[in-house]
C-alpha positions in Angstrom: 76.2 76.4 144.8 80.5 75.6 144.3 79.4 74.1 141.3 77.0 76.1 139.5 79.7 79.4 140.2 82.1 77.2 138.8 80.2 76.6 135.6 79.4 79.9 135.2 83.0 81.1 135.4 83.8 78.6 133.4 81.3 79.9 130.3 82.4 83.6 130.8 86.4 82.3 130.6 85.2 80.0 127.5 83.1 83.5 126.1 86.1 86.0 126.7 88.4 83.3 124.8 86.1 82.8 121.9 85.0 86.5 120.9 87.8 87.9 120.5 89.5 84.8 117.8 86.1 85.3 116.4 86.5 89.0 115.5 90.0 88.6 114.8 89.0 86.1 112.0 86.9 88.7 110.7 88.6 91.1 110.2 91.5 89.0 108.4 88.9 87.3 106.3 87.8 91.0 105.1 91.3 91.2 103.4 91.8 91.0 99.8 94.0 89.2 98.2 96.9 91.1 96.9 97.9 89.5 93.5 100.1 91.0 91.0 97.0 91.6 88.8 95.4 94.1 91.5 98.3 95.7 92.3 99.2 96.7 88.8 95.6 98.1 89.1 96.1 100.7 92.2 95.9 104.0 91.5 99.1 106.5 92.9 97.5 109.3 94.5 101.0 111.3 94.6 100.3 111.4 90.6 97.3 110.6 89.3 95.7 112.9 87.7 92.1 114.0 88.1 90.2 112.0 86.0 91.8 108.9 87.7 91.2 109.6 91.2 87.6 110.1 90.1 87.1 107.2 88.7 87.3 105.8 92.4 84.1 105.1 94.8 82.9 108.4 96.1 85.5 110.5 95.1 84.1 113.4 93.0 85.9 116.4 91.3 86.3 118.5 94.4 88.0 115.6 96.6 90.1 114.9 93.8 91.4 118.2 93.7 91.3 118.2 97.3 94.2 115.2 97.1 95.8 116.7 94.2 96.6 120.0 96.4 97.5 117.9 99.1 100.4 116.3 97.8 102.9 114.4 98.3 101.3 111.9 100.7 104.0 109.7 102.5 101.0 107.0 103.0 97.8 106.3 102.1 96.6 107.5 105.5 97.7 110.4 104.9 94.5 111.5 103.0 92.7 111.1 106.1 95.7 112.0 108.8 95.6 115.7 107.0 91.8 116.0 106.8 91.7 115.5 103.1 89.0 113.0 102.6 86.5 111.8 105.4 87.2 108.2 106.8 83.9 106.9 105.6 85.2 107.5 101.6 88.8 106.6 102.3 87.6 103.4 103.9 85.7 102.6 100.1 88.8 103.6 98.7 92.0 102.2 100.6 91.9 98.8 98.9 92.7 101.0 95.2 95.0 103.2 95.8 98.8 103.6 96.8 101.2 106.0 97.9 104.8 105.8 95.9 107.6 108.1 97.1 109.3 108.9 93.6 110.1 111.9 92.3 109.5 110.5 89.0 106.1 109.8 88.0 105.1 106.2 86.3 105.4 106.1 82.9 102.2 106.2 82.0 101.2 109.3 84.1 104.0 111.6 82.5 103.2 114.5 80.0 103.5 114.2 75.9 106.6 115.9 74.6 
């Protein structure tokens, strides 16, 4: 009896250990790498313009103009902190797009003179 309560606390101790490192690895194997190439690729939701927010998954011409009125975002969260996009279309999305905190847009996002 001693020893089969022993054994089985043992497997539950051995269980809680193992689930949780097993998750953990999950979720950090889910991460993409972050090279210099795909970061020259994410698109600044503080000022891209239409067409370039909807040329990301699941974001159409209302939710782009949805995150265009909502500017300036001080995060990336921030599109789902002030109810701008649903979590399910930020969570396609959050791996494309950053948040920069310049007055000045990038260069390539500025107006003709």
């Amino acid at each position: 009896m001693k020893t089969s309560m022993s054994r089985t606390i043992f497997l539950l101790l051995l269980l809680m250990l193992t689930v949780p490192l097993s998750v953990e690895s999950t979720l950090y194997a889910a991460q993409p790498s972050t090279s210099k190439k795909d970061s020259e690729a994410l698109i600044d939701i503080n000022f891209a313009t239409k067409q370039q927010l909807t040329t990301l998954p699941g974001i159409d011409d209302k939710l782009a103009q949805k995150i265009i009125d909502g500017r300036p975002y001080r995060t990336i969260r921030g599109l789902v902190i002030n109810a701008v996009i649903p979590m399910a279309e930020f969570s396609k999305i959050q791996n494309r797009i950053i948040a920069r905190h310049s007055s000045i847009p990038p260069a390539s996002n500025r107006p003709s003179r």
